[in-house]
LOTI-71045 format. One record per residue (C-alpha): residue in one letter; x, y, z. Coordinates in steps of 0.5 Angstrom, whole numbers, plus 500, padded with zeros to 3 digits. Example, Ala and Ser with C-alpha at 12.3 -4.5 7.8 and 13.67 -1.06 7.14 Angstrom:
2
A525491516;S527498514;
//
This chain:
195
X967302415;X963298412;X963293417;X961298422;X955300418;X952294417;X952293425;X950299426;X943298422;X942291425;X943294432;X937300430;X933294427;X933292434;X932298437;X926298433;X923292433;X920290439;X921283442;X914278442;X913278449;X913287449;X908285443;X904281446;X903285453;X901290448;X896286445;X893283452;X892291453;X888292446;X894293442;X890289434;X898292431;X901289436;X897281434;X898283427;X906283427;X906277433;X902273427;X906275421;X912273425;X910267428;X905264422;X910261417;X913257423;X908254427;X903253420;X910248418;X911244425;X903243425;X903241418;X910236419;X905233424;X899232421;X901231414;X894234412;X894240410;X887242411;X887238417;X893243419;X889250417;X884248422;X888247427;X893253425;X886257426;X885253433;X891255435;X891262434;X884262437;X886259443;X892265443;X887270443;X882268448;X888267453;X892273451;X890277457;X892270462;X899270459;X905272464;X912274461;X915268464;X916264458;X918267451;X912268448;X913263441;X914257447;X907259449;X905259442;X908251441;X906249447;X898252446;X900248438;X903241442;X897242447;X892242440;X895236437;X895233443;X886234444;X887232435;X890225437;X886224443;X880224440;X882221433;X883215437;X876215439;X872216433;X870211429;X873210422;X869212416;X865207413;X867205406;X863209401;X864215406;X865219399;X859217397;X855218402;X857225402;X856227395;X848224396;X848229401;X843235398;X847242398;X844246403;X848253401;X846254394;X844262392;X837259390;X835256397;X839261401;X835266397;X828262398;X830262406;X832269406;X824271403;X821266408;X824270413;X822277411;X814273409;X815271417;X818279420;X812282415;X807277418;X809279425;X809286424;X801286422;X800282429;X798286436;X804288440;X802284446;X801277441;X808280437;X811280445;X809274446;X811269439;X819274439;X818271447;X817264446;X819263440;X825266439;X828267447;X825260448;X822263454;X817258459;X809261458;X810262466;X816266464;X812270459;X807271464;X812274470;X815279463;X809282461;X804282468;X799277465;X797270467;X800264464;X793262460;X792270458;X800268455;X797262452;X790265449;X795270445;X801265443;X795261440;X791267437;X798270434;X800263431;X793262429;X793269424;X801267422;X799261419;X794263416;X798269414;X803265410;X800261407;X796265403;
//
């Protein structure tokens, strides 16, 4: 009798668990729990072959990320032909492969790599981000006190790096009315900030 229910309960846990393929249909169609259980399935797995590989287990990380990534972005390419985790290892072999090829080509790092390294200025310190931070707001409220059509103008080449001809077509006026505002707006910006 015992036996019998122990069958039972893995038939109903089949029944209830669908198979990776049915889960990655699913997800292509815009199922986010269907990726979540694939992943939980297949991360452990496909984490230890790129580790056997690679021996490196930062180098494993980024590349176990790429992988998942790629996944993702070819969800809606994926055809039932193959089973699903052959499509996984095959994207993960594919990596590696990409990772070896362009580690032969790189050139090896200098001797006091290390050093140099720790010269480089850390430029993600809560001091300076909070400094670029204030530069940024500085910069927004000196660009609100300017004219609209001189804030068109800087927002149009500045940020969307658009050609003063570009501009011209945009706002109806001629290239040198463009450049005559872009000159006159830098001009109050800089004189704005540096007060």
């Amino acid at each position: 009798m015992l036996h019998r229910n122990t069958y039972a309960s893995r038939v109903d846990t089949a029944v209830q668990s669908p198979s990776d393929e049915t889960l990655m249909l699913a997800y292509a169609d815009g199922d986010g729990d269907a990726f979540a259980e694939l992943y939980a399935r297949h991360r452990a797995r496909l984490f230890h072959y790129l580790l056997g590989q690679l021996r490196d287990r930062s180098l494993a990380e980024e590349l176990f990320q790429d992988v998942w990534q790629k996944m993702i972005h070819a969800r809606n390419g994926w055809r039932p032909d193959a089973a699903f985790a052959t499509w996984l290892f095959r994207i993960a072999h594919n990596r590696l492969n990409d990772h070896w090829r362009a580690a032969r080509h790189r050139p090896v790092a200098p001797d006091d790599a290390d050093e140099r390294t720790a010269r480089l200025a850390d430029t993600c310190t809560p001091e300076l981000l909070a400094d670029e931070q204030a530069q940024r707001l500085e910069l927004r409220q000196a660009l609100a006190e300017l004219p609209p059509e001189q804030q068109e103008v800087v927002i149009l080449r500045l940020e969307q790096e658009l050609s003063l001809e570009e501009i011209g077509q945009i706002t109806g006026v001629g290239r040198e009315t463009v450049k005559s505002r872009l000159r006159y707006a830098m001009d109050k910006l800089r004189a704005r900030l540096s007060q």
